[in-house]
MOPAC internal coordinates of N, CA, C and O (Angstrom, degrees):
PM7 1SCF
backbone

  N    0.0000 0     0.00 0     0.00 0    0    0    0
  C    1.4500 1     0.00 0     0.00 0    1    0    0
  C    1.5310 1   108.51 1     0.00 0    2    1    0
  O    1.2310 1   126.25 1   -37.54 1    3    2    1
  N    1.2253 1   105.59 1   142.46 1    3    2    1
  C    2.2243 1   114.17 1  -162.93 1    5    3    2
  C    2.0955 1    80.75 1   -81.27 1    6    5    3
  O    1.2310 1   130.59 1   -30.21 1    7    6    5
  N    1.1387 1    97.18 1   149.79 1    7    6    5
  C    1.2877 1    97.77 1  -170.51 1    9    7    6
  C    2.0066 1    81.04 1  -109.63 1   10    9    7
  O    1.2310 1   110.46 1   -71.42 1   11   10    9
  N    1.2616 1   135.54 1   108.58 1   11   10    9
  C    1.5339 1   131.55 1   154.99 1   13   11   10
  C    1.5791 1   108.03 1   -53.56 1   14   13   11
  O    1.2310 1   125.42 1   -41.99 1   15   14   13
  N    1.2495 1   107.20 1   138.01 1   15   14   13
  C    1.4207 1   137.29 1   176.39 1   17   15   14
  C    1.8658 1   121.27 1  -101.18 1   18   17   15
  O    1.2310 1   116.69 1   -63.52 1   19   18   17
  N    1.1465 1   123.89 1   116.48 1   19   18   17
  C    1.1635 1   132.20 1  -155.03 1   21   19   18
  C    2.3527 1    93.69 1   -66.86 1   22   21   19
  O    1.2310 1   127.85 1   -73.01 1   23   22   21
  N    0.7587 1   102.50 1   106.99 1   23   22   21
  C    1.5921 1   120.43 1   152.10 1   25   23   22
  C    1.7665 1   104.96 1   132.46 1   26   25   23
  O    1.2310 1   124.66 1  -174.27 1   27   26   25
  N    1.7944 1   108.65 1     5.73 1   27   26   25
  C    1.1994 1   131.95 1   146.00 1   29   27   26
  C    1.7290 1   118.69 1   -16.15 1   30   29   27
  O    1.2310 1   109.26 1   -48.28 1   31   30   29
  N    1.1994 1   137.74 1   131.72 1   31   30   29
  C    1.4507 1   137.61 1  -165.91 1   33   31   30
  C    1.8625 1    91.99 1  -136.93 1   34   33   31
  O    1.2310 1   125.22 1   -61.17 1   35   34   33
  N    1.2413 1   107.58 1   118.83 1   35   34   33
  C    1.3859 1   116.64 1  -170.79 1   37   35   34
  C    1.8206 1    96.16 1  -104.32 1   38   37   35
  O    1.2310 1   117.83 1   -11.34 1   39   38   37
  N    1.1106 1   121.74 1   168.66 1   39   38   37
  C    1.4057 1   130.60 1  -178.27 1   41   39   38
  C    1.4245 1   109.27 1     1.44 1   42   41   39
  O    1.2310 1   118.84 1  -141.78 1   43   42   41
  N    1.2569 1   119.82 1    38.22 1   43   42   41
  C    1.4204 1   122.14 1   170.31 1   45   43   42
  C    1.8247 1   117.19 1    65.15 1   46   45   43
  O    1.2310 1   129.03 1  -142.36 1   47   46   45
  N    1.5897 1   100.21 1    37.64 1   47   46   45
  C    0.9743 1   106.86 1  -165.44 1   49   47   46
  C    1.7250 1   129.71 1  -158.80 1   50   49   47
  O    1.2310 1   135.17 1   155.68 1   51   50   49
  N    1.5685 1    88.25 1   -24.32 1   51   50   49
  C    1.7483 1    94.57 1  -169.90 1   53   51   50
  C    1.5825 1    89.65 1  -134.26 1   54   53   51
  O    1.2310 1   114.78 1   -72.41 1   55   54   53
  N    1.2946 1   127.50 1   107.59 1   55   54   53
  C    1.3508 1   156.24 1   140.03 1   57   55   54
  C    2.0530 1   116.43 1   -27.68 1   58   57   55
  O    1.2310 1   127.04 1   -75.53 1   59   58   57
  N    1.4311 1   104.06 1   104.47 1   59   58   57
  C    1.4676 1    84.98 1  -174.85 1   61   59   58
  C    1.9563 1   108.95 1   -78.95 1   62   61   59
  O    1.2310 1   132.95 1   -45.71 1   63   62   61
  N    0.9548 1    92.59 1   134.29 1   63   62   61
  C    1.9346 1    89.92 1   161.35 1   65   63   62
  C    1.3212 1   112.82 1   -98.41 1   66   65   63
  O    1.2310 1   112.11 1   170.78 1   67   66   65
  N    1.1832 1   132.48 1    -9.22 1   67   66   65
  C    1.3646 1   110.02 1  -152.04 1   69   67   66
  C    1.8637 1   112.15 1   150.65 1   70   69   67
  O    1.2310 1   128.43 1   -62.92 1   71   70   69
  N    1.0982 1   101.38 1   117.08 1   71   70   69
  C    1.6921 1   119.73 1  -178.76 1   73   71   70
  C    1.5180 1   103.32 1   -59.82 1   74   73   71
  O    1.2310 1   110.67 1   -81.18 1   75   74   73
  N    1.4605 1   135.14 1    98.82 1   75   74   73
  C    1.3409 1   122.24 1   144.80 1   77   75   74
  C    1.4904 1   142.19 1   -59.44 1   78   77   75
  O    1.2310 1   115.46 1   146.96 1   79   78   77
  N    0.9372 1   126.21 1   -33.04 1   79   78   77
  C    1.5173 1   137.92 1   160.15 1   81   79   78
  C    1.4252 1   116.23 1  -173.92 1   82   81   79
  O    1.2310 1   127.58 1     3.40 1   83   82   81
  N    1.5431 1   103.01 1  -176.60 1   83   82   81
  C    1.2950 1   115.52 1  -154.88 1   85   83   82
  C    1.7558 1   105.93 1  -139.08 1   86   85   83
  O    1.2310 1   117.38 1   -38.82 1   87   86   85
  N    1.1987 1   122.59 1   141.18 1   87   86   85
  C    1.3822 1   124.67 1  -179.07 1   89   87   86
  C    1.6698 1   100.04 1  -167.12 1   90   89   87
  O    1.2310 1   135.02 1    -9.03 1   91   90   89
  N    1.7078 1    88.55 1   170.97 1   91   90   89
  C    1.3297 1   108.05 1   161.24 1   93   91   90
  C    1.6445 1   143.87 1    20.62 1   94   93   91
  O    1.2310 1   132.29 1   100.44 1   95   94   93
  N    1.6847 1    93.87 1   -79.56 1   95   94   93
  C    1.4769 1   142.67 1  -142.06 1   97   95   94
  C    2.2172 1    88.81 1  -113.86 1   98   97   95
  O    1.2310 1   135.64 1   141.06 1   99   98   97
  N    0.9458 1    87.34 1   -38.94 1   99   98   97
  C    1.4487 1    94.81 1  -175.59 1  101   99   98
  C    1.4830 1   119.43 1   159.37 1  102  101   99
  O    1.2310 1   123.82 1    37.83 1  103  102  101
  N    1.8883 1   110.28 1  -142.17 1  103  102  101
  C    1.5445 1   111.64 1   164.64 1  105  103  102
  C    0.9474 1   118.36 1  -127.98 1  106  105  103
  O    1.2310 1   116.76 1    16.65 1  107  106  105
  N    1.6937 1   123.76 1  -163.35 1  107  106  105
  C    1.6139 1   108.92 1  -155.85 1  109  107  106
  C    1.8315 1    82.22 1  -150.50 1  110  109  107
  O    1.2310 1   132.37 1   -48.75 1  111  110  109
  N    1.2583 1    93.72 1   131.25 1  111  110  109
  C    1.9958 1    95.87 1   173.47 1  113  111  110
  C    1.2246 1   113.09 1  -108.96 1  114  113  111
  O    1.2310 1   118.57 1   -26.00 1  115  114  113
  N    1.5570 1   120.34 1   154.00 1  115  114  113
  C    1.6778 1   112.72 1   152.60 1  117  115  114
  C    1.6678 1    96.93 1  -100.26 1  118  117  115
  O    1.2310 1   129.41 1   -58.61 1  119  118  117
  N    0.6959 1    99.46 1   121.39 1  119  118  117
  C    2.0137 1   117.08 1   160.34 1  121  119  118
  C    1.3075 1   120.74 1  -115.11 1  122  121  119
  O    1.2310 1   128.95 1   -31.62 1  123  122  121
  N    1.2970 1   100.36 1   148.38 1  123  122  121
  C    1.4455 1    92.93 1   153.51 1  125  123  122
  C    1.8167 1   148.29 1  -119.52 1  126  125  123
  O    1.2310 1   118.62 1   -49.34 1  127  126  125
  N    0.9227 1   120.24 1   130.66 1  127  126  125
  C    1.5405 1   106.71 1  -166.22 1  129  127  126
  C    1.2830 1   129.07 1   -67.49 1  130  129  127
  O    1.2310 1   120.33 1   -80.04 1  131  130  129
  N    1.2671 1   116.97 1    99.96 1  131  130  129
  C    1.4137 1   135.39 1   163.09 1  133  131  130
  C    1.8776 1   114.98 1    -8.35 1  134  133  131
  O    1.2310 1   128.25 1   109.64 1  135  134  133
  N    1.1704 1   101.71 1   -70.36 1  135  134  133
  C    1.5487 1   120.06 1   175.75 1  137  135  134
  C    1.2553 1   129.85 1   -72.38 1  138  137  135
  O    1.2310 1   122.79 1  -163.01 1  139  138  137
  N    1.5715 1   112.26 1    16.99 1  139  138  137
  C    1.6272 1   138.66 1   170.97 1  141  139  138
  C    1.1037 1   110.22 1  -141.54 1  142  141  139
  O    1.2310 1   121.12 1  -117.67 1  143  142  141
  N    1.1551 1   115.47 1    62.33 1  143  142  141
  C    1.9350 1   116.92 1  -176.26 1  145  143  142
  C    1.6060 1   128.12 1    20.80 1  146  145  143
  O    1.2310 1   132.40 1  -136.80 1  147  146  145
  N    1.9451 1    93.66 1    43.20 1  147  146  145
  C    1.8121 1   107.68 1   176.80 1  149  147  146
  C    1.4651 1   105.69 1    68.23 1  150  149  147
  O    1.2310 1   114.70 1  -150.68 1  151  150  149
  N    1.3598 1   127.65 1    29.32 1  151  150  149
  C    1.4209 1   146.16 1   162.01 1  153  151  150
  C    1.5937 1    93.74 1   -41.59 1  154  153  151
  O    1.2310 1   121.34 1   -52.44 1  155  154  153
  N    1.7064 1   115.03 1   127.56 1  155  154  153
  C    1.7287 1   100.01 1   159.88 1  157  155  154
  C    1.2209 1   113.60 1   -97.56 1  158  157  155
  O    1.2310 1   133.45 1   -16.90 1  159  158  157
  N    1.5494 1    91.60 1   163.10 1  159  158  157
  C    1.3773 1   112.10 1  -171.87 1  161  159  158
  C    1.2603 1   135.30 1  -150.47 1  162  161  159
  O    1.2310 1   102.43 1   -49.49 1  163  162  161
  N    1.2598 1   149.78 1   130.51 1  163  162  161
  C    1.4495 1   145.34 1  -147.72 1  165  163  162
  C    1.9697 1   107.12 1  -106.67 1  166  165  163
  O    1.2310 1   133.55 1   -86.42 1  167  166  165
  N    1.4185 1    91.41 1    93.58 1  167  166  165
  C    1.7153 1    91.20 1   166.38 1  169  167  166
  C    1.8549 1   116.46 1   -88.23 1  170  169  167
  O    1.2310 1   129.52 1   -53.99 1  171  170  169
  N    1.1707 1    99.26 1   126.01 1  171  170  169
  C    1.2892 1   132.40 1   172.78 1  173  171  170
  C    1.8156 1   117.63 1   -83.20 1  174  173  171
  O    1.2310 1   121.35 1   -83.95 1  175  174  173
  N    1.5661 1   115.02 1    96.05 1  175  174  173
  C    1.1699 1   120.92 1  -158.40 1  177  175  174
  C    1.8168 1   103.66 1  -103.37 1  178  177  175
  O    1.2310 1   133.03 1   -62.27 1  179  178  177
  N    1.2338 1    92.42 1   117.73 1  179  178  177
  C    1.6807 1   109.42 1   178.29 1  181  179  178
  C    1.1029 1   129.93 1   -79.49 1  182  181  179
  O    1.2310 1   115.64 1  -109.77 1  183  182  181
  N    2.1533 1   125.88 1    70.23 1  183  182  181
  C    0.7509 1   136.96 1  -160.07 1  185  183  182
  C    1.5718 1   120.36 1  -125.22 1  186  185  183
  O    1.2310 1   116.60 1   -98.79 1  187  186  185
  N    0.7666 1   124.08 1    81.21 1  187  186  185
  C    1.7446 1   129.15 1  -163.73 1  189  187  186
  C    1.7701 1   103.85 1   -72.52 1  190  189  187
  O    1.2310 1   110.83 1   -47.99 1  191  190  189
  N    1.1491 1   134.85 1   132.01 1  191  190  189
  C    1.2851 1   131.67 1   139.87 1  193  191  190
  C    1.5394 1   105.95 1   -78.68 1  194  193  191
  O    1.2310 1   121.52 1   -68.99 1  195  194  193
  N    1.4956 1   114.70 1   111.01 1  195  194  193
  C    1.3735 1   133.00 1   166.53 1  197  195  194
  C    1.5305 1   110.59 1  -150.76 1  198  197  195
  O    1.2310 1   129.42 1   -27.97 1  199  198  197
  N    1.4052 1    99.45 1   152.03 1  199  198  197
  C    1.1760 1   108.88 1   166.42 1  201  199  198
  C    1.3286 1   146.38 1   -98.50 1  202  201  199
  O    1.2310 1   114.20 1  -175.94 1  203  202  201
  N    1.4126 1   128.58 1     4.06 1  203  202  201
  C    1.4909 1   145.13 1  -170.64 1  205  203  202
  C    1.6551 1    73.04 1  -132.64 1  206  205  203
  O    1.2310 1   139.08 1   -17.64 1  207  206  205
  N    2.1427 1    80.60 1   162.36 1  207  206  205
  C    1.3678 1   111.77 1  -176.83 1  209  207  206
  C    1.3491 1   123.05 1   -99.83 1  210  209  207
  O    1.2310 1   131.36 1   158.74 1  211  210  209
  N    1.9070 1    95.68 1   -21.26 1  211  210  209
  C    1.3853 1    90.23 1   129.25 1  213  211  210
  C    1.1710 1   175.20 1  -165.28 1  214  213  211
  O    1.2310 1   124.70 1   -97.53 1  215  214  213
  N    1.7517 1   108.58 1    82.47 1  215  214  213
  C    1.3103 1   137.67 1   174.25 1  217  215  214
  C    1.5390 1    98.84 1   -64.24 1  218  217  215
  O    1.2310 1   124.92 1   130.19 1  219  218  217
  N    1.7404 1   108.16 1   -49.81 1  219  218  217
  C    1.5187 1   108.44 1  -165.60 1  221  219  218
  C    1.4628 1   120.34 1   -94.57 1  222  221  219
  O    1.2310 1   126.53 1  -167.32 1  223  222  221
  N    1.3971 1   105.04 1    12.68 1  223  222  221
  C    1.2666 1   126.08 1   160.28 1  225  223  222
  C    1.7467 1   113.15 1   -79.41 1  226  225  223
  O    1.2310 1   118.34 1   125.53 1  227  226  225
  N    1.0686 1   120.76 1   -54.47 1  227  226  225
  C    1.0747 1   139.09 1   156.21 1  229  227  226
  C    1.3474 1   135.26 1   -37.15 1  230  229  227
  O    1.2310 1   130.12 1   126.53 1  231  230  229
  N    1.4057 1    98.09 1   -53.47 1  231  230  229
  C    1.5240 1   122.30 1   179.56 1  233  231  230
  C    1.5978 1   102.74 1   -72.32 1  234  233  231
  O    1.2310 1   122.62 1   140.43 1  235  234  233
  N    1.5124 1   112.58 1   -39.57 1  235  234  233
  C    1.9501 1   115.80 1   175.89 1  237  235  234
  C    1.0233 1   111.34 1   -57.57 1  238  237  235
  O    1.2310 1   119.10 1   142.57 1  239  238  237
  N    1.9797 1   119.31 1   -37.43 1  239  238  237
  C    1.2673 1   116.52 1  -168.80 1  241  239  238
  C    1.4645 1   111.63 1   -80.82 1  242  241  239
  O    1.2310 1   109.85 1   156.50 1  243  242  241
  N    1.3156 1   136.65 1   -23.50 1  243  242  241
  C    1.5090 1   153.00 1  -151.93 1  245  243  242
  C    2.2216 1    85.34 1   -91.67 1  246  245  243
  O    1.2310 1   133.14 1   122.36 1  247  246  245
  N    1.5170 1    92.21 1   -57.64 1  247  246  245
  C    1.5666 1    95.30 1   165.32 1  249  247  246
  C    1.5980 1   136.26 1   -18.75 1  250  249  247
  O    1.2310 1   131.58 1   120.46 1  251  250  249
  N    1.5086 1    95.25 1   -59.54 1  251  250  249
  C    1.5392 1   129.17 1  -167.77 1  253  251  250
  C    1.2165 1   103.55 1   -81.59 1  254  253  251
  O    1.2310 1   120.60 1   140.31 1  255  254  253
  N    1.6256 1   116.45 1   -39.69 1  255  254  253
  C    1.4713 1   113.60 1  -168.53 1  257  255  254
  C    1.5203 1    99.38 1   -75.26 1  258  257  255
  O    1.2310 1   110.66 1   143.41 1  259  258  257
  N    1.2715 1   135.17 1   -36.59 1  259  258  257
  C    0.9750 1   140.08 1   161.08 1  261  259  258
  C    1.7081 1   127.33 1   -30.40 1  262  261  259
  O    1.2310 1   118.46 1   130.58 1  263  262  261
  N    1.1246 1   120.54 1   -49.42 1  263  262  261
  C    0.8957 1   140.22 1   179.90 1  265  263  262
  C    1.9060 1   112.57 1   -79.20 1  266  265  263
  O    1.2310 1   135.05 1   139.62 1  267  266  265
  N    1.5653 1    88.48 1   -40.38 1  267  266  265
  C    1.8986 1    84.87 1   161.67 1  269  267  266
  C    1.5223 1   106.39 1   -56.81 1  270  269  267
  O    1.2310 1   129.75 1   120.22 1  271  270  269
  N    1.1471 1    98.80 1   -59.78 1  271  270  269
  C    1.7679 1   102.61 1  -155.05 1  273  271  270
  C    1.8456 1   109.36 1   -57.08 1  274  273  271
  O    1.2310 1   133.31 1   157.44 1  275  274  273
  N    1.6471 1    91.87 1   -22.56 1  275  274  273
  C    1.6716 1    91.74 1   179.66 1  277  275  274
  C    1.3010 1   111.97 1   -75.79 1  278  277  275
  O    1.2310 1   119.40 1   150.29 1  279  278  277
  N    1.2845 1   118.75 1   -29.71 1  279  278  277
  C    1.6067 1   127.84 1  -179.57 1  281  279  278
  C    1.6168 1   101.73 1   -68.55 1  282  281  279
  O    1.2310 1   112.60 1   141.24 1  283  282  281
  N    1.1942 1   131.58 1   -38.76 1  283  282  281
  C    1.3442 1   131.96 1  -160.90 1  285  283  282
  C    1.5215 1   100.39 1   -84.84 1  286  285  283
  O    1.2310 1   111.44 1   147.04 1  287  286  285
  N    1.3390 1   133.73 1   -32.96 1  287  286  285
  C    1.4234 1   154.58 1  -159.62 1  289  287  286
  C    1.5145 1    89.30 1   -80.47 1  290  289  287
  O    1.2310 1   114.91 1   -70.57 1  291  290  289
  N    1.6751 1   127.25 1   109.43 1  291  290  289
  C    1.5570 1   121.14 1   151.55 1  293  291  290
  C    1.0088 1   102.05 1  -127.90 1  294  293  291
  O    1.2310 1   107.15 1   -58.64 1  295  294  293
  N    1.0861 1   141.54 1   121.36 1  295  294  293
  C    1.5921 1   166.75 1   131.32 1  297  295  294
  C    1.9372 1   119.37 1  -111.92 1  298  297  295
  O    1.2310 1   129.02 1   -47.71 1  299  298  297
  N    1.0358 1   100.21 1   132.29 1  299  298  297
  C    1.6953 1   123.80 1  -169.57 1  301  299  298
  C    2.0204 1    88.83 1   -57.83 1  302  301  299
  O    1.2310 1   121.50 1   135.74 1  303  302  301
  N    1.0084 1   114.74 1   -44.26 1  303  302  301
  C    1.5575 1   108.82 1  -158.87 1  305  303  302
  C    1.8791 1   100.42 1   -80.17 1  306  305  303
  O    1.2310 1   118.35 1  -175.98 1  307  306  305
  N    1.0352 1   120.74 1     4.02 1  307  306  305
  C    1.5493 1   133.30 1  -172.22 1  309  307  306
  C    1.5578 1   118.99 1  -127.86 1  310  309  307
  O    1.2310 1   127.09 1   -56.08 1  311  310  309
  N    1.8294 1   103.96 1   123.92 1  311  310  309
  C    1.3494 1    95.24 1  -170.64 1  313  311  310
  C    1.6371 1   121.90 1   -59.57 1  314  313  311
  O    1.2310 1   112.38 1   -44.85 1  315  314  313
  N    1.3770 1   131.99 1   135.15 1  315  314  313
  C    1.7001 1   153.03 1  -176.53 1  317  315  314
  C    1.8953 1    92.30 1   -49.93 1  318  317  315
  O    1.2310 1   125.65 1   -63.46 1  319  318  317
  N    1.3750 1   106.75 1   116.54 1  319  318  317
  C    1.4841 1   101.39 1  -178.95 1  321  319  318
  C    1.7197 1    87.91 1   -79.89 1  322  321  319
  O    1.2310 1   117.55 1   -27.64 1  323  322  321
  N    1.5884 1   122.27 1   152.36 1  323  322  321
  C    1.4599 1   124.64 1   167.35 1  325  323  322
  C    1.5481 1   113.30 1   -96.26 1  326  325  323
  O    1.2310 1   129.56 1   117.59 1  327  326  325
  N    1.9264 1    99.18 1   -62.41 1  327  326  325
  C    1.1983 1    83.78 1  -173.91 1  329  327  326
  C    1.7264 1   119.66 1  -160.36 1  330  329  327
  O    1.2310 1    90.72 1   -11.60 1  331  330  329
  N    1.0032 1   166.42 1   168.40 1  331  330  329
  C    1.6424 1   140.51 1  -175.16 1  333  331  330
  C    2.0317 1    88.12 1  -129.65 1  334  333  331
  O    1.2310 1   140.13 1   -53.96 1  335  334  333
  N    1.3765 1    78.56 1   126.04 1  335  334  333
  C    1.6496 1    89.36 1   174.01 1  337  335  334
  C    1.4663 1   119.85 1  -151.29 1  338  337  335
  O    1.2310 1   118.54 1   -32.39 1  339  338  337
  N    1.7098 1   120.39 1   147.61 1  339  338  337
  C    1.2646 1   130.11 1  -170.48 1  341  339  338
  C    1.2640 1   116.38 1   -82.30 1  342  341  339
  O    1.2310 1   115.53 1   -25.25 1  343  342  341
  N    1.3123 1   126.10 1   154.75 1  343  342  341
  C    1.5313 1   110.71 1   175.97 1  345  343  342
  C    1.7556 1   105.46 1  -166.17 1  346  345  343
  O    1.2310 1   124.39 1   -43.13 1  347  346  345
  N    1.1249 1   109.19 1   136.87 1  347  346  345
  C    1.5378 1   116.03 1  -161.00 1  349  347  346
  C    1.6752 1    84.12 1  -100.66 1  350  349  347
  O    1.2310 1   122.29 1   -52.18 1  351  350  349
  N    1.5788 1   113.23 1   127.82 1  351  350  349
  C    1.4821 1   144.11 1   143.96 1  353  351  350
  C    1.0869 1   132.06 1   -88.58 1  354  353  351
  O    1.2310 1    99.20 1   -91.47 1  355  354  353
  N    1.1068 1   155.06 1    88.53 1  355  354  353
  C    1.5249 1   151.21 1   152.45 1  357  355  354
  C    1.4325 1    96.82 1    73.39 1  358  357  355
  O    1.2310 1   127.63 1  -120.42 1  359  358  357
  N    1.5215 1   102.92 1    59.58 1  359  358  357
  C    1.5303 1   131.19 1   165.67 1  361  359  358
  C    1.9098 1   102.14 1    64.01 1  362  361  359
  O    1.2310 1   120.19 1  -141.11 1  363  362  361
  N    1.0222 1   117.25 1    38.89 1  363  362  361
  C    1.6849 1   114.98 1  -166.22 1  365  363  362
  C    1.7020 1    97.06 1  -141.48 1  366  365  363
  O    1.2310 1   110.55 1   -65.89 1  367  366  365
  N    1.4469 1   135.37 1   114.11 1  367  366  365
  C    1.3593 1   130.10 1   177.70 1  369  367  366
  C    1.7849 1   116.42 1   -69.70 1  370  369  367
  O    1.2310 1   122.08 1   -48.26 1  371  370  369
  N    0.5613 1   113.63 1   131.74 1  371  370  369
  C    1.8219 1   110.45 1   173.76 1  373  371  370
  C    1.3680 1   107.59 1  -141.29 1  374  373  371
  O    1.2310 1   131.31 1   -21.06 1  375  374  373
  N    1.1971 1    95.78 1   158.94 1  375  374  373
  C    2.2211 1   119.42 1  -158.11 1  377  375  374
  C    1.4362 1    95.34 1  -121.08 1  378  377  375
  O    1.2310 1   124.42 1   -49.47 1  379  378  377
  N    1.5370 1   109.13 1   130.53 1  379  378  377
  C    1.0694 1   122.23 1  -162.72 1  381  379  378
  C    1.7664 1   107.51 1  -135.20 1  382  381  379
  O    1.2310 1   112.38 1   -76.27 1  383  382  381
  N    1.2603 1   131.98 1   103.73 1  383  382  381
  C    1.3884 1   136.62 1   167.45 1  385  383  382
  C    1.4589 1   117.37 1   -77.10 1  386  385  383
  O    1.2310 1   122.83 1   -73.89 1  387  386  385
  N    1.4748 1   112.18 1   106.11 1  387  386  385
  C    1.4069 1   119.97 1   156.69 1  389  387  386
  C    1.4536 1   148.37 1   -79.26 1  390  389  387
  O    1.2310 1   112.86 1   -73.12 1  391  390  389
  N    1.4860 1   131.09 1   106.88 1  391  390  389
  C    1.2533 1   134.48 1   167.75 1  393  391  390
  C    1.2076 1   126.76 1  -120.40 1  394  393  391
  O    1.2310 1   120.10 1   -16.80 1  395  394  393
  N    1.7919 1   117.41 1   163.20 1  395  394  393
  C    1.2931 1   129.09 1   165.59 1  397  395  394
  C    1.8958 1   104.45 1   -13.37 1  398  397  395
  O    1.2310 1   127.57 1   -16.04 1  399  398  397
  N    1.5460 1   103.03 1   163.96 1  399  398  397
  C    1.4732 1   111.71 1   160.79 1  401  399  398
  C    1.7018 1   101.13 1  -114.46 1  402  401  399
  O    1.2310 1   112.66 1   -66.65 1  403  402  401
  N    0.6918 1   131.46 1   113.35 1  403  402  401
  C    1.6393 1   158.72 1   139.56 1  405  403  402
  C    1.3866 1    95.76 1   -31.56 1  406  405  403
  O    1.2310 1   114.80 1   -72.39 1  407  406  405
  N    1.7139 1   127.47 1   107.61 1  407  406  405
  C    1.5721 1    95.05 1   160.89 1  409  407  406
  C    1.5555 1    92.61 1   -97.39 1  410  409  407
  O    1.2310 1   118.32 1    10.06 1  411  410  409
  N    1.4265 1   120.80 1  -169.94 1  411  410  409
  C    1.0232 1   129.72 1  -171.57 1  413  411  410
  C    1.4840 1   119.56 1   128.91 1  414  413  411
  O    1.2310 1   116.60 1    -8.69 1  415  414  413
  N    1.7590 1   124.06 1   171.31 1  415  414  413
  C    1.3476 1   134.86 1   156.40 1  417  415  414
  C    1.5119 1   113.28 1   -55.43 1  418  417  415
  O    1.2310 1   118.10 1   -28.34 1  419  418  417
  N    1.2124 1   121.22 1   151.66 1  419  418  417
  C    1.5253 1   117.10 1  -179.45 1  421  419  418
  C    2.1113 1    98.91 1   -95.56 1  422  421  419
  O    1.2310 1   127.36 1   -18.15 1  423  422  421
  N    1.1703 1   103.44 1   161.85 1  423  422  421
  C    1.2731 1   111.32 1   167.34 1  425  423  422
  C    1.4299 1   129.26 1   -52.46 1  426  425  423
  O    1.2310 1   116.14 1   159.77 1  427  426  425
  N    1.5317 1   124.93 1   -20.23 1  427  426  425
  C    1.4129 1   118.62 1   178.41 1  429  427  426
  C    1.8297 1    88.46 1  -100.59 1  430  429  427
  O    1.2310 1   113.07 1   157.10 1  431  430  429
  N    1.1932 1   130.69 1   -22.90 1  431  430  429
  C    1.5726 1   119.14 1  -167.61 1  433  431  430
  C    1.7677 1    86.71 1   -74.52 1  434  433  431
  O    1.2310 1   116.75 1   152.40 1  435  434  433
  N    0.7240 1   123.78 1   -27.60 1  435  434  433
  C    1.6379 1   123.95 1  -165.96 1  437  435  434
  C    1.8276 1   104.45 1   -70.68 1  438  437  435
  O    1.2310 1   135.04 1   116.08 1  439  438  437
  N    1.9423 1    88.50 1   -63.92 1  439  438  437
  C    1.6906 1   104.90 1   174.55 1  441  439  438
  C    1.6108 1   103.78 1   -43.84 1  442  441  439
  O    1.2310 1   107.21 1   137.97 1  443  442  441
  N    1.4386 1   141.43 1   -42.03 1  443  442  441
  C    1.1909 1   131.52 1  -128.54 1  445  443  442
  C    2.0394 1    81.32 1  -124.06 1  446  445  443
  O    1.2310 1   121.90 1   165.15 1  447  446  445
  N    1.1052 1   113.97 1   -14.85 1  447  446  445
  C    2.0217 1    95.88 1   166.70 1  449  447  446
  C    1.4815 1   121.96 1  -105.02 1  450  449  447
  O    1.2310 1   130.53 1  -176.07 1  451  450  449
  N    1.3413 1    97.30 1     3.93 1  451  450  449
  C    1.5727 1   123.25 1   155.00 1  453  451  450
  C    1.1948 1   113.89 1   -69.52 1  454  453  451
  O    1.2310 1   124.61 1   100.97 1  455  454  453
  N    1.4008 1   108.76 1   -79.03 1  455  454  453
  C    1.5181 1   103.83 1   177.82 1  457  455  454
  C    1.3388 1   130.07 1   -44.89 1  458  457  455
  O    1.2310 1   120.84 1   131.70 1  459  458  457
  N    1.4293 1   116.00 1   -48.30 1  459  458  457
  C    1.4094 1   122.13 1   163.47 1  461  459  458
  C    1.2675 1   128.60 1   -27.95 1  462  461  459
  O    1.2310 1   120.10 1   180.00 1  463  462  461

């Protein structure tokens, strides 16, 4: 997996700041967009560790559907999906889901000063 580097410029457009987390499926950036007066924004990187072609065939499509349903989804309390786009790295293509930046506590920092 291409590890992105924070001052990174993705499709000539989205600026990395900074790695938000890590899972599964891949990682998750705050950037900001160049072409919205450095607006931030959270790219969602579509990277599966699998081994068949097609798990990650599968796994692209589960991806994509995702990204429909985020586009179709408008409600004020939910981050604004922008946009899903391809982009060739050091000769390797990778799929990238764009949304709003949310500032805020994340859901387990919340779960976990509760419990406390």
């Amino acid at each position: 997996m291409l590890c992105i580097q924070p001052g990174q410029i993705l499709s000539n457009r989205y600026a990395i700041v900074r790695q938000l987390g890590q899972g599964g499926f891949g990682r998750t950036y705050l950037a900001e967009d160049i072409n919205r007066f450095r607006e931030p924004c959270v790219l969602k990187e579509f990277s599966p560790q699998v081994e068949t072609r097609y798990v990650l065939e599968k796994a692209e499509e589960l991806f994509q559907r995702e990204a429909t349903v985020l586009y179709k989804l408008q409600h004020p309390q939910r981050p604004k999906f922008r946009e899903l786009f391809r982009t060739n790295l050091s000769g390797k293509e990778y799929l990238f889901l764009v949304q709003d930046y949310v500032q805020g506590q994340n859901y387990r920092t919340l779960l976990d000063h509760r419990l406390a």
